[in-house]
SEDREN-804938 format. One record per residue (C-alpha): y, x, z; residue in one letter. Coordinates in Angstrom, 2 decimals. Example, Ala and Ser with C-alpha at 12.3 -4.5 7.8 and 13.67 -1.06 7.14 Angstrom:
<pts>
+---------+---------+---------+----+
:      py :      px :      pz : aa :
+---------+---------+---------+----+
:   -4.50 :   12.30 :    7.80 :  a :
:   -1.06 :   13.67 :    7.14 :  s :
+---------+---------+---------+----+
</pts>
This chain:
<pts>
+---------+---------+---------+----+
:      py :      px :      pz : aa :
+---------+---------+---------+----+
:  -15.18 :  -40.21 :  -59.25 :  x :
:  -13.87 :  -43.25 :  -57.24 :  x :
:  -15.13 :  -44.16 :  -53.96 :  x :
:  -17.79 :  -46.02 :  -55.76 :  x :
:  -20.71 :  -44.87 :  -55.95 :  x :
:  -22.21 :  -42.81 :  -58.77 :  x :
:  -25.64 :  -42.82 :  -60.71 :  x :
:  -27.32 :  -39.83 :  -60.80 :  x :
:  -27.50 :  -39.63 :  -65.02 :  x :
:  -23.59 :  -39.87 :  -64.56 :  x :
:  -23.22 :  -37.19 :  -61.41 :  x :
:  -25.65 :  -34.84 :  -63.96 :  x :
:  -23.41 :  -34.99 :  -66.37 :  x :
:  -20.14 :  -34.74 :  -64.82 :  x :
:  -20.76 :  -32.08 :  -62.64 :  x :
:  -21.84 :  -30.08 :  -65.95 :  x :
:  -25.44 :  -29.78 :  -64.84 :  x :
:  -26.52 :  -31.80 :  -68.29 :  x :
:  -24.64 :  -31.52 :  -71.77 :  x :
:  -25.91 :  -34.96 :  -72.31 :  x :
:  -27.48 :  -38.33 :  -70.84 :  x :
:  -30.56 :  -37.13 :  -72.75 :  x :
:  -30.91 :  -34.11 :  -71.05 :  x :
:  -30.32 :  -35.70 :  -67.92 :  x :
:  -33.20 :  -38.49 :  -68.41 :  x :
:  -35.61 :  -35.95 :  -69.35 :  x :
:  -35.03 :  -33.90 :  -65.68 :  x :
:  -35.29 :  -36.96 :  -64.26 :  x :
:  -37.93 :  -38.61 :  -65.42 :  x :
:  -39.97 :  -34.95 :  -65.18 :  x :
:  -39.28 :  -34.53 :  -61.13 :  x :
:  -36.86 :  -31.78 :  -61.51 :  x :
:  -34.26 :  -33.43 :  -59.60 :  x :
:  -34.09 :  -33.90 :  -55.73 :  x :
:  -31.59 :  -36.24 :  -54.03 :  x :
:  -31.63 :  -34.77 :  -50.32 :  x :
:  -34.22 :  -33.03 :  -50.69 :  x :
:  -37.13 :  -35.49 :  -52.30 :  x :
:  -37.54 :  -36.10 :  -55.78 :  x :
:  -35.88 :  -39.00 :  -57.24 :  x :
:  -37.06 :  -40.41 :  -60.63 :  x :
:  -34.77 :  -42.81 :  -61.30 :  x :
:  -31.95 :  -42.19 :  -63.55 :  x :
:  -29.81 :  -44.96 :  -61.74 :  x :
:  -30.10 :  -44.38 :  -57.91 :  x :
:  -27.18 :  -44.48 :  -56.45 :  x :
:  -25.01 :  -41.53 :  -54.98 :  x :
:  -22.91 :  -41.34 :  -51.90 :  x :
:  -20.76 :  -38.64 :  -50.47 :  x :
:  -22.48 :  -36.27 :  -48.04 :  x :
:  -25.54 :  -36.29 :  -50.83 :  x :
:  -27.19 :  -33.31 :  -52.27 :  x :
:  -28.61 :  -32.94 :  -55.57 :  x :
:  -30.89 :  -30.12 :  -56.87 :  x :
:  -31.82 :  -29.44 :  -60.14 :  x :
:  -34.82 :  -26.70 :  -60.54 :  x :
:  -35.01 :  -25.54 :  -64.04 :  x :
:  -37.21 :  -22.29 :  -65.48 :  x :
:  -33.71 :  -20.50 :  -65.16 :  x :
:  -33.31 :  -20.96 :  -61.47 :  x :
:  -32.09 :  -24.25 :  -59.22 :  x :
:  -28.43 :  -25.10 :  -58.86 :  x :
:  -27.69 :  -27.62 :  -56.12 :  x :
:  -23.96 :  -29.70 :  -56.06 :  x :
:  -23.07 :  -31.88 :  -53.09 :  x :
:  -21.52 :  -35.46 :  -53.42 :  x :
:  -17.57 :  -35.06 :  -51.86 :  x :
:  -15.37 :  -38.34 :  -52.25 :  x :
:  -13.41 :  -37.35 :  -55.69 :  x :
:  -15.01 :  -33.73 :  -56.57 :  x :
:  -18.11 :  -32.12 :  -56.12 :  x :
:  -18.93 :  -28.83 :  -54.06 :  x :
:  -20.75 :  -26.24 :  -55.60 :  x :
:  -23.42 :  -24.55 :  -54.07 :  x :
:  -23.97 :  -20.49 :  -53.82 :  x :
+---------+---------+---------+----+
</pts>
C-alpha cells in the first residue's frame, strides 16, 4: 500500500482475508464487515491508517488494522 488510501474490496484481499473480489463483495454486501467498529456495506469506502477492519465469519472473526505500508494482525 501507498499512502493513498485503500478500498476495502482491495484491503480484503490483500491482507488475505478474501481469495477473491467476489468473496469480498459478498461479506460486504451481507454486513459481515465492520470498519471501526460499524458495519460498512460498501465495497469502495475508503481506508486510512489507524482503521480497523473485522470480518465475522461462521469460523470465527479476524480483525487487521490499517498501518501506512503493512497491516497489523490482530490476536
Amino acid at each position: 500500500m501507498s499512502d493513498e488510501p485503500i478500498r476495502l474490496g482491495q484491503f480484503l484481499k490483500f491482507t488475505g482475508l478474501a481469495d477473491t473480489g467476489g468473496e469480498a463483495r459478498e461479506w460486504i454486501q451481507a454486513g459481515k464487515v465492520t470498519v471501526d467498529g460499524d458495519v460498512e456495506t460498501r465495497r469502495g469506502r475508503q481506508l486510512a491508517d489507524g482503521m480497523v477492519v473485522e470480518v465475522t465469519l461462521p469460523q470465527g472473526t479476524t480483525r487487521r488494522a490499517v498501518v501506512g505500508e503493512e497491516y497489523d494482525p490482530f490476536s
